[in-house]
C-alpha positions as a Markdown table, in Angstrom:
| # | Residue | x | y | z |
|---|---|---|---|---|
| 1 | Unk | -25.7 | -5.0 | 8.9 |
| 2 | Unk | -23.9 | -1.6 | 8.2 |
| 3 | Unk | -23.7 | -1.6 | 5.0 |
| 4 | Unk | -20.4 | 0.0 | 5.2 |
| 5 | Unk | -17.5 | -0.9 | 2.0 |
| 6 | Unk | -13.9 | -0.6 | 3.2 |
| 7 | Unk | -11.0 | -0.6 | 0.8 |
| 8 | Unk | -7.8 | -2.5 | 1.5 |
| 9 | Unk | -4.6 | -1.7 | -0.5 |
| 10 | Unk | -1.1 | -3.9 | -0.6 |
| 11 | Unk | 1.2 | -1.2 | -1.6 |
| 12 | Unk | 3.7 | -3.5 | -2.9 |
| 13 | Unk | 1.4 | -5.3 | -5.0 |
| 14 | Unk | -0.2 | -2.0 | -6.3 |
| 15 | Unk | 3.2 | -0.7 | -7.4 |
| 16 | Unk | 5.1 | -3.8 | -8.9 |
| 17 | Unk | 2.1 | -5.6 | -10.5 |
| 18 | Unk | -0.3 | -2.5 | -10.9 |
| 19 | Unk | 1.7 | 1.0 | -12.1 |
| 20 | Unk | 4.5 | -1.1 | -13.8 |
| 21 | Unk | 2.9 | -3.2 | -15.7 |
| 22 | Unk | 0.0 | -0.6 | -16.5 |
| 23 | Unk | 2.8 | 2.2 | -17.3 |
| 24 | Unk | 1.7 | 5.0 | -16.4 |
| 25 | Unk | 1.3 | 6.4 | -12.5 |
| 26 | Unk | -1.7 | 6.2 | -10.3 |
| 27 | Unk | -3.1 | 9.6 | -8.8 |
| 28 | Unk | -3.7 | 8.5 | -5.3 |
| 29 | Unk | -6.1 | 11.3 | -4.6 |
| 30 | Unk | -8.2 | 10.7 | -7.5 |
| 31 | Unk | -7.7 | 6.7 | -6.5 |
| 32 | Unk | -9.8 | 7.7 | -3.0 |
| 33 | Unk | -12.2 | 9.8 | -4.9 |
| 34 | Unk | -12.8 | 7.1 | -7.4 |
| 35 | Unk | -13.1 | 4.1 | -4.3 |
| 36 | Unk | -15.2 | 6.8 | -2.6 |
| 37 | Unk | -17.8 | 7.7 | -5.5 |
| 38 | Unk | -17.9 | 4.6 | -7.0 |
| 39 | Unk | -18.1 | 2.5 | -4.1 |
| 40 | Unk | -18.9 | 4.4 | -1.3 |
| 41 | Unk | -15.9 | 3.0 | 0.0 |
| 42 | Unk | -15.7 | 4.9 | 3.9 |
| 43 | Unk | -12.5 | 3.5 | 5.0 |
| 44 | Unk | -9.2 | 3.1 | 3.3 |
| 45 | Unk | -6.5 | 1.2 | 5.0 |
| 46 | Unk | -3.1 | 1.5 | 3.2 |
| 47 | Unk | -0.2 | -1.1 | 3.7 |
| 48 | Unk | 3.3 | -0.3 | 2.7 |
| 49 | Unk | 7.1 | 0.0 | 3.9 |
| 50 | Unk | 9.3 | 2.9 | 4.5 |
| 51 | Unk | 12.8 | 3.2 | 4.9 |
| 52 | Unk | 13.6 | 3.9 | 8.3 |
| 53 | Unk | 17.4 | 4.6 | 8.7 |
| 54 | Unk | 18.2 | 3.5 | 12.0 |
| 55 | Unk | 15.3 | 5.1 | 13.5 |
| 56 | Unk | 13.7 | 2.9 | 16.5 |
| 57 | Unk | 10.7 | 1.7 | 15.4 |
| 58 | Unk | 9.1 | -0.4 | 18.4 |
| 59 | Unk | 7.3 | -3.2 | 16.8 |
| 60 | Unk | 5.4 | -3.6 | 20.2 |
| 61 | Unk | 4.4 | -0.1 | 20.9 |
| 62 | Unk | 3.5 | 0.9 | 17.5 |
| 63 | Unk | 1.2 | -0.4 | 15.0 |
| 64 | Unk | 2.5 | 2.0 | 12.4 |
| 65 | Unk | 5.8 | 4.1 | 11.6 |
| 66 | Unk | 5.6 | 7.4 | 12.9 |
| 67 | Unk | 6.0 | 9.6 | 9.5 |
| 68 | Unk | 6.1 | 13.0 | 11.0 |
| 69 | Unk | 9.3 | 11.7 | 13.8 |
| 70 | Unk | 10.9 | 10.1 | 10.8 |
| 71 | Unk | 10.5 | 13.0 | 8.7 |
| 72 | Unk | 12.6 | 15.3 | 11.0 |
| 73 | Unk | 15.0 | 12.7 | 12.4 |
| 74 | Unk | 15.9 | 12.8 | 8.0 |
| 75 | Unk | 15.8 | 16.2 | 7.5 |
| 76 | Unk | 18.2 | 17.0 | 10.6 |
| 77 | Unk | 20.3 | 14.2 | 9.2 |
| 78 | Unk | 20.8 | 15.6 | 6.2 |
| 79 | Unk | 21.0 | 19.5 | 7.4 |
| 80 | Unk | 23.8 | 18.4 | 10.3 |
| 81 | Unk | 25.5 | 15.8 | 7.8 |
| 82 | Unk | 24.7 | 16.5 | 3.8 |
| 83 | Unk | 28.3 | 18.0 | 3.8 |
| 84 | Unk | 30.2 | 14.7 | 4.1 |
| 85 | Unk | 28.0 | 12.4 | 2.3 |
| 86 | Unk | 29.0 | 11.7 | -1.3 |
| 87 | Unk | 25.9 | 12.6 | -4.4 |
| 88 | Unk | 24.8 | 9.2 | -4.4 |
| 89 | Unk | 24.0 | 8.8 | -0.6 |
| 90 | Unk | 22.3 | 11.8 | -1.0 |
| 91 | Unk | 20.6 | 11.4 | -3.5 |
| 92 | Unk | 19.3 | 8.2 | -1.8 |
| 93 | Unk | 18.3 | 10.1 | 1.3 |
| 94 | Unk | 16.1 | 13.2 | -0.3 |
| 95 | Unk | 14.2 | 10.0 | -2.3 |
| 96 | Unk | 13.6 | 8.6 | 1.0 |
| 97 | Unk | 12.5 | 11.6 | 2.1 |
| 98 | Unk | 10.2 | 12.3 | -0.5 |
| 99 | Unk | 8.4 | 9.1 | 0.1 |
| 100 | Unk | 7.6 | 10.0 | 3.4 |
| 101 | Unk | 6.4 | 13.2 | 2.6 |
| 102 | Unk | 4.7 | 11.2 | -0.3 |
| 103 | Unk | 2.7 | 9.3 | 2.6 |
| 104 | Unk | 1.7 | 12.1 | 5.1 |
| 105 | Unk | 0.0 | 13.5 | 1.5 |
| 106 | Unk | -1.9 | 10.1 | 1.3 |
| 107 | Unk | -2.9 | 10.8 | 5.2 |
| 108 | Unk | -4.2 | 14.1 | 4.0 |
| 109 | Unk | -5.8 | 12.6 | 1.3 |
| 110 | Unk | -7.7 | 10.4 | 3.9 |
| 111 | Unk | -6.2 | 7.2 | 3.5 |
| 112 | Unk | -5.2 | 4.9 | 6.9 |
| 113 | Unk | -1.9 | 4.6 | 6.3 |
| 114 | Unk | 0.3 | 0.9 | 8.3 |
| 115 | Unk | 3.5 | 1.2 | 7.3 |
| 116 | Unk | 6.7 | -1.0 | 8.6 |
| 117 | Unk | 10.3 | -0.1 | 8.6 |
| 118 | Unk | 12.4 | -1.6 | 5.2 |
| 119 | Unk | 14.6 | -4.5 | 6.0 |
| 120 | Unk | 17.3 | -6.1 | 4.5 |
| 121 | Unk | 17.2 | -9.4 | 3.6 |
| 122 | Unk | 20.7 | -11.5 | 3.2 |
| 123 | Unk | 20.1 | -14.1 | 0.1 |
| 124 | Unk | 22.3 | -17.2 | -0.3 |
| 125 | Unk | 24.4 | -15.8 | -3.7 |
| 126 | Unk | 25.2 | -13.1 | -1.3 |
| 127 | Unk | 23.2 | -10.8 | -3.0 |
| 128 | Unk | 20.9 | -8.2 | -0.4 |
| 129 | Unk | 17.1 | -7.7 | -1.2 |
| 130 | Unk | 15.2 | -4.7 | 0.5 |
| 131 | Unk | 11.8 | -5.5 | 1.7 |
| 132 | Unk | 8.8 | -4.9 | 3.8 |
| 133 | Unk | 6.0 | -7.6 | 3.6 |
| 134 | Unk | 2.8 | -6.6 | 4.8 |
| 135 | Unk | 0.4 | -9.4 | 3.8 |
| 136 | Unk | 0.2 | -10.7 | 7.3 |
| 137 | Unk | -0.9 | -7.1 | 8.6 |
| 138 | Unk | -3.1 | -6.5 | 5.4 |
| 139 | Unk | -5.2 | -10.2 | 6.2 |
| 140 | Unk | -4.9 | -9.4 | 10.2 |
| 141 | Unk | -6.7 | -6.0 | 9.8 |
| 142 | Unk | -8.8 | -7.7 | 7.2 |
| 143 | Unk | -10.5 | -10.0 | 9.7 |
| 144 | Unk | -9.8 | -7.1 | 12.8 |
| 145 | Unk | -12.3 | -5.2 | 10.9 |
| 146 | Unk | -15.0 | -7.8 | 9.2 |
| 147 | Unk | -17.4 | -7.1 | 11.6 |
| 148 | Unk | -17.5 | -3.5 | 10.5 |
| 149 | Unk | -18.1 | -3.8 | 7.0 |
| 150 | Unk | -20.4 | -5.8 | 4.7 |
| 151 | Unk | -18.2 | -5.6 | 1.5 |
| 152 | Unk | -15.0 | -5.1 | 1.0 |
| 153 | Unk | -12.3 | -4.0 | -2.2 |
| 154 | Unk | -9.2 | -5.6 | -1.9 |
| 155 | Unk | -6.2 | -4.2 | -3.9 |
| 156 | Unk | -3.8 | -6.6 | -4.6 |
| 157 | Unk | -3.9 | -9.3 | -6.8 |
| 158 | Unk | -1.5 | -11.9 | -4.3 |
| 159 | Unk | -2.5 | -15.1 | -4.2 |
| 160 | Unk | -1.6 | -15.5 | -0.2 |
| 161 | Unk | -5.0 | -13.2 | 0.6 |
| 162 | Unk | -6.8 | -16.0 | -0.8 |
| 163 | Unk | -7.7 | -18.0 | 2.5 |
| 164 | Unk | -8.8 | -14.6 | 4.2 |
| 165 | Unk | -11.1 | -14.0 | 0.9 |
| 166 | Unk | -12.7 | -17.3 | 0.9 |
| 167 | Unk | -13.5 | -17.2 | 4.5 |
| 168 | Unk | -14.6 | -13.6 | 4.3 |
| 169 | Unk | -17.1 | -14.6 | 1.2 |
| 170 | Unk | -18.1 | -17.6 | 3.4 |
| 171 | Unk | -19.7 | -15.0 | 6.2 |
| 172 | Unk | -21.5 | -13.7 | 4.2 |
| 173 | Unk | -19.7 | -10.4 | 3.2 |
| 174 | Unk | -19.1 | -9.3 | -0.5 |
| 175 | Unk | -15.6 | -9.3 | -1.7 |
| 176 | Unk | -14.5 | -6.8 | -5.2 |
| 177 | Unk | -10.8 | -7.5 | -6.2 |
| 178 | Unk | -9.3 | -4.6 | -8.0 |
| 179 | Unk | -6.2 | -5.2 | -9.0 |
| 180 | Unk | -3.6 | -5.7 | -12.5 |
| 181 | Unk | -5.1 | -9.0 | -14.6 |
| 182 | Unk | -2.0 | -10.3 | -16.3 |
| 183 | Unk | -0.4 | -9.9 | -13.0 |
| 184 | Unk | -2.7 | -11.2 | -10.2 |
| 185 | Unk | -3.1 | -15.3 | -9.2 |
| 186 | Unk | -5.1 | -17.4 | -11.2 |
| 187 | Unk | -6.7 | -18.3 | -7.9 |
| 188 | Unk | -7.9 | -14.9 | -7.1 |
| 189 | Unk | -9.1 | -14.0 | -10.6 |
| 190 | Unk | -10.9 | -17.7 | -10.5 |
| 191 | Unk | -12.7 | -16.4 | -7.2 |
| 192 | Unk | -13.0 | -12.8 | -7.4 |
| 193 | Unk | -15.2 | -14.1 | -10.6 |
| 194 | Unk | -17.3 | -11.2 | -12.1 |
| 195 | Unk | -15.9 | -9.5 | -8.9 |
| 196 | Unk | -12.7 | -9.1 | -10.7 |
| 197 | Unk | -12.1 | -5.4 | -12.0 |
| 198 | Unk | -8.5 | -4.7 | -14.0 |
| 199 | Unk | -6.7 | -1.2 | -13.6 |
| 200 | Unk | -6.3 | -1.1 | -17.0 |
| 201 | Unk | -9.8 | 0.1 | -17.5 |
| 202 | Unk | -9.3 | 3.0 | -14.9 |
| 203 | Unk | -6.7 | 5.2 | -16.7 |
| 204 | Unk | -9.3 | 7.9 | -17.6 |
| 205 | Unk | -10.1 | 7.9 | -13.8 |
| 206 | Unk | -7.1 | 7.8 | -11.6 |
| 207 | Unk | -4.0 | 8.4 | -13.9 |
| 208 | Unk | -1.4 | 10.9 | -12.7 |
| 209 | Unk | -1.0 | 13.7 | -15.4 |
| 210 | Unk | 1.6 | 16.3 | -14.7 |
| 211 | Unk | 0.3 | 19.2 | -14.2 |
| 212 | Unk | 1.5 | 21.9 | -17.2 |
């Protein structure tokens, strides 16, 4: 036994059912502090999407985005074309931008960052939805990984993880669920049990305040 904790966070799941539903933003570094001290948390694996604009991501070669490539394909992009595009194209691009440079501060905060390219999915209204889904990644790495820790914090509060947990409990190691109560499945809250910790009661601990 190792006695090792690893920490695994759905980015998607953190966002939409965690910081808007909370209100206010998490810190990320104080977040790893937090998992750290708290804990002891040594590994903290990070699953999200980034838009890629038509950079070639290849799916077989790479188990993650390259952030740093990305970053200068965009920033060349927008030095050789910023001219021509209209404000609102713009605008789009130098947010896009700043969520990469968003995630190379979570690498330098110590986080392990697996992150796949945006898509766009075509609905039936006609109406377009943006997406990355990472749950199959998150519950692959989850069970990649089992033998190298004895408990593990999952942060997300989707309802899919569930199989993953229950067989993860089932060998023995001890699974925490941190994630946003209103917003998390009844069947995760039913088996995280006691295990269960809402992010409502860690403002004092890992909210963003601006700095004055």
């Amino acid at each position: 036994m190792t006695g090792k904790t690893y920490a695994f966070i759905d980015a998607s799941n953190l966002f939409y059912g965690g910081e808007k539903s909370l209100g206010w933003k998490i810190d990320y570094l104080k977040l790893i502090k937090y998992l750290k001290n708290k804990y002891k948390v040594s590994e903290v694996f990070y699953f999200g999407g980034v838009e890629t604009h038509g950079y070639k991501y290849d799916y077989l070669e790479s188990e993650t985005v390259p952030l740093k490539e990305l970053e200068k394909r965009l920033v060349d992009y927008i030095d050789r074309e910023g001219k021509k595009l209209d404000e609102a194209k713009l605008l789009l691009l130098s947010r896009h931008l700043q969520r990469i440079r968003f995630y190379l501060k979570l690498q330098e905060f110590g986080y392990k960052l697996y992150l796949k390219p945006v898509k766009t999915y075509y609905q039936e209204d006609g109406k377009t939805e943006r997406k990355a889904n990472c749950d199959v990644e998150m519950a692959f790495y989850l069970m990649k990984e089992k033998n190298n820790f004895d408990r593990v914090l999952v942060l997300s509060g989707d309802g899919d993880f569930l199989p993953v947990l229950k067989y993860l409990k089932e060998t023995g190691k001890e699974v925490i669920v941190l994630a946003r109560g209103p917003r998390t499945a009844k069947e995760i809250r039913q088996f995280a049990g006691s295990n269960f910790r809402d992010f409502v009661r860690l403002e004092k601990d890992i909210k963003f305040e601006k700095k004055a």
